[in-house]
Every structure is written in structure tokens, then in C-alpha cells.
N, C-alpha and C positions, 0 to 999 in steps of 0.2 A: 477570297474573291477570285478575279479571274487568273491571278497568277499561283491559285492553289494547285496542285493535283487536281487532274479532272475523276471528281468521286462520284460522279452522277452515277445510283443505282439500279437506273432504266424506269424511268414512269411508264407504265403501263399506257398513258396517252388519254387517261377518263378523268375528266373534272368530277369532283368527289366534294363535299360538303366539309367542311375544316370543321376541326373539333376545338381548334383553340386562336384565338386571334395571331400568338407568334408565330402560327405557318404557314400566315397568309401575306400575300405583296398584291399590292395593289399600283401598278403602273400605267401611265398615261403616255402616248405616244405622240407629239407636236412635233408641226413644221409646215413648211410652206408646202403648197400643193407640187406633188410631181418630185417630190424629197425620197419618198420610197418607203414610205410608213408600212403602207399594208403590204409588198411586198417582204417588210423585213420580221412583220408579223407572221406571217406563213411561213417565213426562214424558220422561227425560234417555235412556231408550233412542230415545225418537222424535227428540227434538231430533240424536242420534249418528247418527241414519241407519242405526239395527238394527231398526226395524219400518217398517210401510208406516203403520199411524195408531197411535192411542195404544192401546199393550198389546199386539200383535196380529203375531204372528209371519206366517210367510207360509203354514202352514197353519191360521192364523187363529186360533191359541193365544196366552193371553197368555205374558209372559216371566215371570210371576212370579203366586203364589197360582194354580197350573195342577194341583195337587192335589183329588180328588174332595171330601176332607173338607173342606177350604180355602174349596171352594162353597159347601159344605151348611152349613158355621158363618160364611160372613161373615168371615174371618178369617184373616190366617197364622200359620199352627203350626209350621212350619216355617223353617228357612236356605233363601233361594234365591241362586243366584248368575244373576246378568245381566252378561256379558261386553263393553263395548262399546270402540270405538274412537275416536278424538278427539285431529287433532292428530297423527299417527303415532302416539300412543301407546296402549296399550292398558289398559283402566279396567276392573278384576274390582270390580262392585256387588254389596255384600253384603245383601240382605232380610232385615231378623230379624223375628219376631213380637214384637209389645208388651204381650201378657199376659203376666203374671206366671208363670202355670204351664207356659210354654216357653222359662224362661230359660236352661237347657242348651243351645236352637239359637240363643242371643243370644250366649252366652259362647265356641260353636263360631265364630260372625261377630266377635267381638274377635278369638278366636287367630290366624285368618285373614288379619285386615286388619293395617293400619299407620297408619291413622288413621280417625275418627269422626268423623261427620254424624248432630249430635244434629235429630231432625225435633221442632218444635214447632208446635199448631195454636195461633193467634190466637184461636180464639173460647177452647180447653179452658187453654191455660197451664200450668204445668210444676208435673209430681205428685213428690211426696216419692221413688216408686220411681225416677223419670228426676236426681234432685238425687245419690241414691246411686251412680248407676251413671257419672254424670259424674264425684264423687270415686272410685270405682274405677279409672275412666280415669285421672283426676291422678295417683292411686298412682304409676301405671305407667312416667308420662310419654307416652300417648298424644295426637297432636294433635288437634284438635276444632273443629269450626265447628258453628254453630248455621244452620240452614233455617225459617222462619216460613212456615207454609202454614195454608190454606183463611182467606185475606185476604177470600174472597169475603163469606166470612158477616157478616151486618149488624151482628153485635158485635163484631167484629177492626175491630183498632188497632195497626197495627206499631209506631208509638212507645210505647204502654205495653207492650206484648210485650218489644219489646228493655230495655225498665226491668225488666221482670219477670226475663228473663236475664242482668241483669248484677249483680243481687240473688241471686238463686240459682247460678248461678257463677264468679260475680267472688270471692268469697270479700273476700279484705283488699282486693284490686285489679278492683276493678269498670269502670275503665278500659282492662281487657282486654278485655272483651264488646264490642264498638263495631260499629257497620254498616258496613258497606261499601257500600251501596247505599239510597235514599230511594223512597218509591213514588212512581209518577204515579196521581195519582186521575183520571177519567171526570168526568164531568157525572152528580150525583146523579141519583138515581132517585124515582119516588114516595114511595119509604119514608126519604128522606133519603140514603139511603146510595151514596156514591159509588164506583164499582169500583175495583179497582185496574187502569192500561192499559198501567204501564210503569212505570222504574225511573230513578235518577236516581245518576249515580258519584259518590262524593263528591270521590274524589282526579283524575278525566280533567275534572271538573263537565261532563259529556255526559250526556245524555239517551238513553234506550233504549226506545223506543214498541213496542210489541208488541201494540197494537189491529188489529194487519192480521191477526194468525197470524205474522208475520217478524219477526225484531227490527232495527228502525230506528235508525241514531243522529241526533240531531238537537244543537242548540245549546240552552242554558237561555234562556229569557226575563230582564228584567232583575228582574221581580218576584220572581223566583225566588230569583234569589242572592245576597242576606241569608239567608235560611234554610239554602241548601246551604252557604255559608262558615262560619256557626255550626258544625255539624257536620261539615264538612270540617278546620275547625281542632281540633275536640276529635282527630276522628280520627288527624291526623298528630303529633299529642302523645302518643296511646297507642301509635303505630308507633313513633315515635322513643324513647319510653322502654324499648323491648322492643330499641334496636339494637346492635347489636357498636362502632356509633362512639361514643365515650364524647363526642365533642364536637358531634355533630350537633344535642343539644338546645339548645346554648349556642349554635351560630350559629341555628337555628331562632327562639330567645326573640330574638335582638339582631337580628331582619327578617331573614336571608336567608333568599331562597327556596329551598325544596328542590327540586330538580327531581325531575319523575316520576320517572324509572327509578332514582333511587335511595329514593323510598317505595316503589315496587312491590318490588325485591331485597331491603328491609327488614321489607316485609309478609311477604313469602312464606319468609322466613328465621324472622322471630317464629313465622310458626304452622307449619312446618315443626318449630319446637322445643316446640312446647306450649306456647308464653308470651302468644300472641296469640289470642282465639277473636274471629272475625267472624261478624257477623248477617246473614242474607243473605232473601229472600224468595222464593218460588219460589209457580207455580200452574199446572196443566196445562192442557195446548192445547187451546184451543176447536172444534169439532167445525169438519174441513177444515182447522185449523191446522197447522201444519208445527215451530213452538216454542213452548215453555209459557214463561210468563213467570218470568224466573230460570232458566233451565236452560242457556244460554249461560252465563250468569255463574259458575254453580254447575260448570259443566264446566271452564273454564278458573281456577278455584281449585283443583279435586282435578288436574289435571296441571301448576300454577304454584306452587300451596300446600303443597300435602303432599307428605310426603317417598319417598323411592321404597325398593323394599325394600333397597335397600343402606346406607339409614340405621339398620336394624332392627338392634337387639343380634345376636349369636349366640348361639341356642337355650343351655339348658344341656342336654349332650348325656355320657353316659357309654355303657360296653358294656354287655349285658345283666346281668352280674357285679356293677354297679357300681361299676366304676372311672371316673374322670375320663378326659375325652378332648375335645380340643380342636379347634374346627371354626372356619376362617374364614365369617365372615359372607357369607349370600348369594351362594358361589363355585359359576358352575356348573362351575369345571372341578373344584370339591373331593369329597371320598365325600359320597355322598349320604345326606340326609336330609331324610324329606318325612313329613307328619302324617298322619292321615286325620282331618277335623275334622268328618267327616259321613256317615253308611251311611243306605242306603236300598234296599230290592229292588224291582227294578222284574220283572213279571210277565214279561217277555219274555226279559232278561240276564241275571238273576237279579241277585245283588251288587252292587250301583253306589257306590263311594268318593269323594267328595268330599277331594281333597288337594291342602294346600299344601307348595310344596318349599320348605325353605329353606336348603339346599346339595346341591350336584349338579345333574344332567339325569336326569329320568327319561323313557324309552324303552320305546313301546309291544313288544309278546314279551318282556319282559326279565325274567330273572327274580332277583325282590327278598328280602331277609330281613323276617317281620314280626315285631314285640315286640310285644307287651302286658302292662306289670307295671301293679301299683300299684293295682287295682280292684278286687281278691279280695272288698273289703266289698261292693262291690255286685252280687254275684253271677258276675263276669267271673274266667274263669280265667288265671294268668299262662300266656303262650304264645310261642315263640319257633318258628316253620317258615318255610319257604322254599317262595315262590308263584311261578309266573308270571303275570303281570299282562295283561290284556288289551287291548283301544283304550283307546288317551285321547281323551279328545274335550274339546270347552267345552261344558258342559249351558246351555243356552237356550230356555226352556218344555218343552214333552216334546222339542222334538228335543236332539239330542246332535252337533255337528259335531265332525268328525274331527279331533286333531292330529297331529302329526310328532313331537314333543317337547312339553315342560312343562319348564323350567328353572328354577333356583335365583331364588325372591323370587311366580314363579307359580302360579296356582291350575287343577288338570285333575281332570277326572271319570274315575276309573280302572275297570275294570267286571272282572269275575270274580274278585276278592281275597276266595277263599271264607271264608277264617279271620278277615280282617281286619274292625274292629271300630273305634269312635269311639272317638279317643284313642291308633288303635295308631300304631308308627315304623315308618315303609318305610326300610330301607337296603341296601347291597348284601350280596352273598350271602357274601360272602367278607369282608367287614368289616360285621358286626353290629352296632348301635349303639342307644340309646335314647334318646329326647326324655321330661323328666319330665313326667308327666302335668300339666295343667290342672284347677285345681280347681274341682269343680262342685259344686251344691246338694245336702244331703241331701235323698231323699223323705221327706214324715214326714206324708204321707196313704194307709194302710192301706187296698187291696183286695183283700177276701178272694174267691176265686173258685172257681167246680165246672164241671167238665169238665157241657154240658148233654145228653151222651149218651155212649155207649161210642163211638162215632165220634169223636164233639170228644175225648175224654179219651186217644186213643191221636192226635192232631194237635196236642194240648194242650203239652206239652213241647217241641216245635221251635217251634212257632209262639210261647210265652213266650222262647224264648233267644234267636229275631231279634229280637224286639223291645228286650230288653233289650242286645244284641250293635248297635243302629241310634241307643237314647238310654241313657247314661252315667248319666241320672237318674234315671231308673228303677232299684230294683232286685227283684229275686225271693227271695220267702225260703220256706223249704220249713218251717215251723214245725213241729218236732217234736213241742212239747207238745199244742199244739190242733189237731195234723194237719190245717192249712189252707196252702195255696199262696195266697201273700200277695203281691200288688203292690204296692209304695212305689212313690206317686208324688209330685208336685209342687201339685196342686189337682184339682180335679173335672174341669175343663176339661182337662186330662193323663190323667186318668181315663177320659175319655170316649174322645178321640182313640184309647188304647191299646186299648179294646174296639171301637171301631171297625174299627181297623187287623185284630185278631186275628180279627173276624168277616168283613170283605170283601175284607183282602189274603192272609189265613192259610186261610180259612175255616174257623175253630174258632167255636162259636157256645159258650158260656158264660155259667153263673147269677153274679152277685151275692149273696152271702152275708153276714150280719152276721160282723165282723170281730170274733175273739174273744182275750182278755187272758188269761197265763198261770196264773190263777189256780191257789190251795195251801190247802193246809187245817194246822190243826194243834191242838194240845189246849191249852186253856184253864190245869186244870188236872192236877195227878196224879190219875192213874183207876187201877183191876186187872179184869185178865180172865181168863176163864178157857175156855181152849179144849179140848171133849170131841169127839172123832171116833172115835164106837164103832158097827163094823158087825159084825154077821155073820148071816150068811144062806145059809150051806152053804160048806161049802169052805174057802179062806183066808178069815179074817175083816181086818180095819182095828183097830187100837185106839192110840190116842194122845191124850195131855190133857196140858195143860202149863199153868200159871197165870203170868201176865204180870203187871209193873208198868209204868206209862205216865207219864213226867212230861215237860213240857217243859224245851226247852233255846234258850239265848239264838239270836238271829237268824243267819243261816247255817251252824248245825251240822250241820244235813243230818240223816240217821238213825242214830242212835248204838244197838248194841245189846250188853248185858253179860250175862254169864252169871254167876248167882251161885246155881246149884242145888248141894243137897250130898247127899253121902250116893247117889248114882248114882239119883236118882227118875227123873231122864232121861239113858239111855246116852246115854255122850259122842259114839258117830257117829252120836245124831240130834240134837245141839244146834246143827250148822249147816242142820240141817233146818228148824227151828222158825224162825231167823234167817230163813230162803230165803221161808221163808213170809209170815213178817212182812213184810219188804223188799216181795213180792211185792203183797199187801195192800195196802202203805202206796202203791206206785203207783199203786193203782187209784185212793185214795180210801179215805176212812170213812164220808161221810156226802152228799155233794154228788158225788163222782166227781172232784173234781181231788186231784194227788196232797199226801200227806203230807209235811210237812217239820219238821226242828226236834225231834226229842223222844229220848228215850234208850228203851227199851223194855230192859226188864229180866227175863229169864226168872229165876223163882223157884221153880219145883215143878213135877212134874209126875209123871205114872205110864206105863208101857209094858208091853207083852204080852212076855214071850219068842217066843210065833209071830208075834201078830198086825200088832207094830209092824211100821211100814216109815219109809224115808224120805219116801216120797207121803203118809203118814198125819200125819207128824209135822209136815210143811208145811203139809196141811188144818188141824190144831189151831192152829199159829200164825197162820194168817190168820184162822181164827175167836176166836183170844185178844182182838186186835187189835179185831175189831168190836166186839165185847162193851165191851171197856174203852170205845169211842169211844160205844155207847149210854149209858155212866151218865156222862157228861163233859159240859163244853161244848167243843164244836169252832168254832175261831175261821176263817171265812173269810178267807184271807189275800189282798190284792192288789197286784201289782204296783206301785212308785211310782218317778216317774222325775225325776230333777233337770233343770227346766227353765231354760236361760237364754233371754234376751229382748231384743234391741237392739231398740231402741224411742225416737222422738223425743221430745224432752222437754213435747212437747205432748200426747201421747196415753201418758204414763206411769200420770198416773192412772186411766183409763179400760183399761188393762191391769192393774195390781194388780189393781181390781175387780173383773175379768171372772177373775181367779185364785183368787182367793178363791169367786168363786161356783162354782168347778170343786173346792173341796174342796181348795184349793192354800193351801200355807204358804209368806209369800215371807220367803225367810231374808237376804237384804239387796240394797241396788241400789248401785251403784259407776256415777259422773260418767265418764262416754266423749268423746271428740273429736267434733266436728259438733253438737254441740248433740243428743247422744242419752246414752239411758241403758242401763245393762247391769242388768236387774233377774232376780236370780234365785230360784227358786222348786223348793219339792218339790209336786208333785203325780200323783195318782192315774192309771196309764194311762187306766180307762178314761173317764176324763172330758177325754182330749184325744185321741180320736180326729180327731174333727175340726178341733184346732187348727189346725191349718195354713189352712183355709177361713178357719177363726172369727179367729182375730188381723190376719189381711188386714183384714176386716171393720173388725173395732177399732180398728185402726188407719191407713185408706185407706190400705194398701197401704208403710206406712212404715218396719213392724219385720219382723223376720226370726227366728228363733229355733230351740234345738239342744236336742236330749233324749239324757237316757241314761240307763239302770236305775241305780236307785240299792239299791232292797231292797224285799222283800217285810212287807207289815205290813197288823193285823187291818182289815178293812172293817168299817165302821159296819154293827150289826146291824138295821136296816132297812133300808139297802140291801142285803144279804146275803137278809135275807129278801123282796124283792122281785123280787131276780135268781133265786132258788130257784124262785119262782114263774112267772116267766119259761120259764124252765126246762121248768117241770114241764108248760104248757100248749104249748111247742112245739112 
């Protein structure tokens, strides 16, 4: 690992197609936004010999954040993969975004990988959202080492950073968290503050200078080693309690020495299994450098430490039917099955797939079965065709280098899979198979949007189905009630990217519209109407009148309508007229324009023509019963309300009930959750959480999460009612 001899044999710097699953790692890089992910990716692609300086392809592109939007916001929104080499083996680096609102391209970089590289900055220290997503990882058994970056800054402190991560997740055993490496500080500066120039092993106790640009080994001083023994001996106590020798700690405690090569096979055994996370340091190469400091170290952990994909479970895999079917782990000679964990169109290929295989060999011409079940909720139709697949390649900033194969445990950029979609299963054509979906975030920030001309509005529809067809977290809803095409999304920042994307990759240019609630109406109390439609004016004349009773009825009765005329005042084939009308009516509205619900409507009387009745007549009278009753009434604005739950830490509980309550929420109880969080749930009014999704980030830096569903329609506060009316009425 990294306190071997550095035997790197120079990669040539070309992602290359693996021939066998043990020479390939698949790593995922997390952390909060602004931690130094993709900067410390461009570090470890320079130290691999895949760029010529830091970021910088050989047509001068970086390998990562090479997306227009990516510039324009300072930020990654996206998965990138960076391919690199090290050691003969081959390293697929995963870029995820560290905002919240593109945790879809974070949870696409878990499916992918087999182990995580949590990035934490020294000056920021580790957010509520990065402590969740480490216990997601634990769930799963994912392995995990911790990276401490931007040391530079005059407030980083790696010894209270790794204190800070071995409190946040060490959980019971904080003794798992441990360093495996000490910094070398410079000679302070003006400001006090001393650089960091290099790195110190704790188990080889060698020294690793990297004040040239090169990493040097050198011998410790004698001042030195009292402080690296300290720490070298906690070290080898948390290796050896992590080991398979039940007696290595007993000869350990009674003086023997362990010799290296069996704390290295023990190190890299523990965090292979997820029982060990090491601290490690890293910081990018100085301008004309050739190594970032930690980037040797941090290479020879993800090819000594972590496990390769043939350590990885096997998928749970069935037919498209649903039957069970049984796939050995990571065999390329088994059927195949490969994921797509990522879409993207690129203006020239069109379609580009990001897929991991994790049984079989996939082969560029070939042609593949694609599944997609399990999305229906978010707008994705289930689909089962047969494609042919086009180059594979390794994607590396914009370019795309060609492969030969992609096999079982690797990661390839597939290009013309027209059908195929985030989350769907490539297998073969003649043996169809499915991988269960990965579960992602619901969207529960609402954008409602208008085609901005008869151009965009006929571009509109294809241009929403890629986007929604490229991220799983999005979804499309075609509202019937309010006849608004709705985008769920994840936060503003998802919001924006998605109108972006629609106006410079799609080119549909599109309004923002306020997002509106299904709002209903309904009667206070019992009212009578009475509906006259008497014409004539030459010729056939119109005559129909029929007198209604209106009273309400309990919460989702919907419209109940009885006939209790006697004596034939209304022939009986127009009493489904009068109904037709009614019904008709009550959808429009009585009094605000949303529909009617909830009441029984009663025909009681009424008179008719021998000529002049009709069925059209008898309709107009029932919709006119109908109004009438609703003017001598009160009519109750109904709205929507939807049962909110709330995982939320126990430190920003209260500060969540109270921002519930000011939304008009009633919280019906909280129930004690694992991690020191709470489940607090709540009724409250749709439209007072449109914005939740923003607003509870807010509340609670980023800590809770939370899930909505209708629960029932009921009256709105008649000041609000009359406020919204007004609204209304000046728009």
C-alpha cells in the first residue's frame, strides 16, 4: 500500500480495456461541495501519467468538470469518469457532484464503484449531508478511506481533521479512522503558517518530501520519532484488531514485532472489508510539478486497499417477467449483464451510455437486449427492445478513446443505445435479463413550465423526455387538473441545470410559470336551485326547468346525484340530461373555476315542453340549477393537504416542527430513529410546501430529508381563499 516502495512502472497515461477483472478498481469520490473532489482527480490523473500538467488533456481539455454548464456555475453537476492506469492495473475514478441537488449523479458513482474515497477539506470539516451518506455506505458494506485536502489553508490542521473523522465515523470504534500517513510542515510563513511539503509513513517510519514536485524518500530525524512511534503504535493496534489472526494482538501486546508485510496484508485485508477506514492527505502539484502531495500514496491504496470487482456481491438479477435467475459474480465468460449508470447526448453521436458490466463481455456491433422496469412513477416507460450498440470507448474529458471490449467488473462509454435510459439492463439478445433498479430521490421541487412559442412548444416534448430519459430524478408530470407540464426536481440548482440543458442542448427556450395546487370547491351547506332555459324565437323553441337540492357529503364522495321527481314533471329520458349537466357544471366550478366535489345533488321538480324539450335543453337547465344553488350558499375553497414525513437530526428538530407549523402544518407525532435523528411527521397544506425541498435544506444545513403524499382535500382558511381569489382575479 502506500507505505510500500513506490514501484509505479510509468503508465503510459492511455485507458486500455482490462483483460481481467483483478486489474481493475473502481473508485467513487464523495463529499460536500467545495471539498476538492475534481481537483484531486486531475492531481492522481497527473501523478498516473494521463495528462501532460494538472487537468489538461492533450487537446488541452480537462478530464473532469469539461461540461459548458460545469464553467458557467463553478461546479460539478455531473458523474465524470477519468480512466487512469497505475501499476498495470487499471483505475476507473469516479467525479460525483457535492451538491445536494445532483445526488442522482452521486448514487449513479456508488452503483458503479466498489469502493469510496470520502474527500474532506481541512479548513470546511465534515457536513451532516457527507456523515449520512458514509452510514449509507456502511449499510451496504462499501469500503472507504478518508482524503484531507486544501492543508494549504492557514486554518487546516490534519490532526484535528482526522479527530473530527474518527468522531463522525468511527461510530462505536473510532479506532477504525486512524492515519496512515503524518504531514511534513515547511518553515512558516509570515502569517505563522507552515506548509505542508511532505508526508511521513507511519508503519515503513520513511519520510516522503515532495517539496521538489517528485516524491522523495528520505529517513526520519531522531526528533521526530517519539511522535511518529506514538502514532505508529495506536496504528498498528487498530490494524491488528481489524485482523483474521485471532492471536496477532497477544503476541503484539507481549513485544513482538510485527513485521511489515504482515501489517500491510492486514491493512489492506481490513479496508478491503470495510472494517478499516484510513486518513490519508493529499494536495495538487505545484505549477511545473509532476506529483501532488498524496497522490502516490492515495494510488497505491485504491490498487493495494480496495477490493477489485470480483469481491463485489452478484447483482440481484431476474428475467423481464420476474422470475429469479442466478448470475455468477463478475464472470466475463457468464451472460451478460451490464447497467447503464449514466446518459448523456452529445451533439455529434447523439446517445452516449455510461456502463458498468458486471457479468459477461460486451462487444462493440453487438447487438444487446435493453430492460427498463420499475420507473413508471417517474415518468419512464417500462421497455424491453433490442439494439445494436455502437463504439465503446473510455470517455476522458471530451475525448472518447476507442475500446475492443469492456468486460465483466469494467466501466465503457457505449454510444447509439437510442432506447436506452439511466438505470436500464444491457443483456444479451437471446437471454433477456434485469438488474433491480437503484433507488433514487424523489423530486419534490415543482417546475411548472410553457412552451416560450409555437417553435419551443412543438420541440418541447422530446426535448423534456431526454432529459428525463439522461436523470432518473427528475420526473415529468402532465397535470390534468391544472393543465400545467410540471418538472420535479431535486433543488433549484437541478432546476436551473435542467433549463439550461433544454435551452442550449435541446434548443427549446421556455417560460417559468407559478406552479399551481389542485385546488376544489364544494358547499358549505344545503342550498336549492332552480334551473329555467326558456327560448323561442321562431321555429324550434328550447324549454326546460328543473329545481335541485345541494347538500354536502363527507370527504371523498365525489358527486352523488338522485332522482326523486314524481308524477313525470321531468320525462324520465331527460333525467340523465339534467345529471349530464350537473356533472358538467360541477367540473367547471361554481364560484372560483376549480372543480366541484363532495355533495349529492338532488333533482326534485321540474317542467318540460312536448316540442320544445331536448336533451341540450335539459343539460343547460341543470348546469344552470347548479349555479343558482351555489349563489345563495357558502362554497368552501378546498385544498389539497399532504402527509409529510421528516428525517431530521435531533439537533434541528425543533427548528423543523416550527418552520411546520408556520406553513399551516399540523405535526401528528415524531417517532426516535437510529443516528441520533428523528422521524417527525406532519399534515400540511400543499401549497405551503412548494418550496420545501429549498426551505428544510435551509433549516436544517442540509441534514433532513423528507417524503410527501396526498392525503385529502379539506376547506382553506377563508382569508387565504380570499386572498388567492384576488390573486386570481388581477392576474
Amino acid at each position: 500500500m502506500g507505505d510500500k516502495a513506490n514501484t509505479h512502472t510509468g503508465a503510459a497515461g492511455r485507458a486500455t480495456a482490462a483483460d481481467h477483472p483483478a486489474s481493475v478498481r473502481n473508485v467513487v469520490l464523495v463529499g460536500h461541495s467545495g471539498s476538492g473532489k475534481t481537483t484531486l482527480v486531475e492531481a492522481l490523473a497527473l501523478t498516473a501519467g494521463a495528462v501532460n500538467r494538472a487537468g489538461r488533456v492533450e487537446d488541452g481539455g480537462t478530464v473532469s468538470d469539461y461540461d459548458e454548464i460545469e464553467h458557467r456555475q463553478q461546479r460539478s453537476v455531473q458523474l465524470s469518469l477519468v480512466p487512469v492506469d497505475w501499476d498495470g492495473l487499471k483505475i476507473n475514478l469516479l467525479d460525483t457532484p457535492g451538491y445536494a441537488d445532483f445526488v442522482g449523479e452521486l448514487r449513479a458513482g456508488l452503483r458503479a464503484a466498489d469502493a469510496a474515497l470520502f474527500v474532506v477539506s481541512a479548513s470546511d470539516g465534515v457536513d451532516g449531508s457527507t456523515r449520512m451518506l458514509w452510514e449509507e455506505c456502511a449499510a451496504v458494506g462499501m469500503p472507504r478511506a478518508i482524503v484531507v485536502t486544501h492543508l494549504e489553508s492557514a486554518r487546516s490542521d490534519f490532526e484535528e481533521m482526522t479527530a473530527i473523522c474518527a468522531r463522525a465515523f468511527g461510530g462505536d470504534d473510532p479506532d477504525a479512522v486512524l492515519p496512515l500517513y503524518l504531514p511534513l510542515h515547511g518553515a512558516a510563513g509570515p502569517d505563522g503558517h507552515a506548509p505542508v511539503t511532505g508526508l511521513t509513513g507511519l508503519l515503513t517510519q520513511q519520510l516522503f518530501d515532495y517539496s521538489s514536485g517528485e516524491r522523495k524518500e528520505a529517513d526520519p530525524g531522531p526528533e521526530q520519532q517519539p511522535f511518529i512511534e506514538t502514532a505508529r503504535n495506536r496504528l498498528i493496534e487498530g490494524i491488528i484488531a481489524e485482523s483474521e489472526d485471532e492471536t496477532l494482538m497477544d503476541r503484539y501486546l507481549g513485544g513482538e514485532e510485527i513485521d511489515l508485510k504482515t501489517l500491510v496484508q492486514d491493512l489492506e485485508q481490513a479496508v478491503a472489508r470495510g472494517r478499516f477506514f484510513p486518513v490519508l492527505a493529499a494536495a495538487p502539484a505545484a505549477d511545473g510539478a509532476r506529483q501532488g502531495l498524496g497522490t502516490v500514496e492515495l494510488l497505491e491504496l485504491i490498487t493495494g486497499g480496495f477490493p477489485t470487482p470480483l469481491e463485489r456481491p452478484a447483482p440481484v438479477v431476474t428475467t423481464p417477467d420476474g422470475a429469479p435467475r442466478e448470475v455468477r459474480a463478475c464472470d466475463p465468460d457468464g451472460p451478460l449483464v451490464a447497467e447503464v449508470v449514466k446518459t448523456a447526448s452529445d451533439p455529434y453521436v447523439g446517445r452516449v451510455s455510461l456502463v458498468r458490466v458486471f457479468s459477461g463481455t460486451l462487444r462493440p456491433d453487438a447487438t444487446v437486449h435493453v430492460s427498463g422496469h420499475g420507473l413508471t412513477d417517474r415518468g419512464h416507460e417500462d421497455h424491453d427492445v433490442d439494439e445494436r450498440i455502437g463504439a465503446l470507448s473510455a470517455p476522458f474529458g471530451k475525448q472518447q478513446r476507442a475500446l475492443t471490449h469492456c468486460i465483466a467488473g469494467d466501466l465503457a462509454s457505449v454510444a447509439k443505445l437510442n432506447r436506452a435510459e439511466t438505470g436500464d439492463t444491457l443483456s444479451a439478445k437471446d437471454d433477456p435479463l434485469l438488474m433491480k433498479p437503484w433507488r433514487m430521490p424523489d423530486p419534490l421541487l415543482p417546475l411548472a413550465i410553457e412552451a416560450h412559442s409555437k417553435a419551443d412548444e412543438d420541440k418541447l416534448s422530446q426535448g423534456l423526455g431526454r432529459l428525463v430519459a439522461e436523470d432518473p430524478t427528475m420526473r415529468l408530470e402532465q397535470n390534468q387538473n391544472t393543465h400545467q407540464v410540471v418538472l420535479w426536481c431535486l433543488g433549484e440548482a437541478h432546476a436551473d441545470v435542467a433549463l439550461e440543458r433544454l435551452r442550449n442542448r435541446y434548443g427549446v427556450q421556455v417560460d417559468v410559470v407559478p406552479h399551481k395546487v389542485s385546488l376544489r370547491e364544494t358547499f358549505a351547506g344545503p342550498s336549492t336551485g332552480r334551473g329555467r332555459h326558456v327560448k323561442q324565437s321562431g321555429g324550434h323553441g328550447q324549454f326546460a326547468i328543473c329545481e335541485i337540492e345541494v347538500e354536502p357529503l363527507p370527504n371523498g364522495s365525489g358527486i352523488e346525484f338522485v332522482d326523486k321527481v314524481v308524477g313525470g314533471a321531468v320525462p324520465r329520458q331527460f333525467i340523465p340530461s339534467v345529471e349530464k349537466g350537473v356533472r358538467a357544471q360541477a367540473a367547471k366550478g361554481v364560484v372560483a373555476g376549480y372543480p366541484l366535489i363532495d355533495v349529492r345533488v338532488t333533482l326534485k321538480d321540474g317542467k318540460a315542453h312536448s316540442v320544445d324539450s331536448s336533451d341540450a335543453a335539459f343539460q343547460t337547465a341543470g348546469a344552470l340549477a347548479l349555479r343558482e344553488a351555489a349563489r345563495d350558499a357558502t362554497i368552501h375553497l378546498l385544498e389539497p393537504v399532504a402527509e409529510v414525513t421528516v428525517m431530521v437530526g435531533d439537533d434541528y428538530v425543533g427548528p423543523v416542527m416550527s418552520d411546520l407549523s408556520g406553513r399551516r402544518g399540523r405535526v401528528v407525532g415524531t417517532e426516535q430513529a437510529a443516528g441520533g435523528r428523528t422521524l417527525v411527521r406532519a399534515e400540511v397544506p400543499e401549497i405551503e410546501i412548494g418550496r420545501y425541498a429549498v426551505d428544510l435544506r435551509s433549516v436544517s444545513h442540509g441534514t433532513a430529508r423528507f417524503d410527501r403524499c396526498y392525503a385529502r382535500h379539506e376547506p382553506m382558511p377563508q382569508h387565504i381563499a380570499e386572498r388567492l381569489r384576488e390573486q386570481e382575479a388581477g392576474a
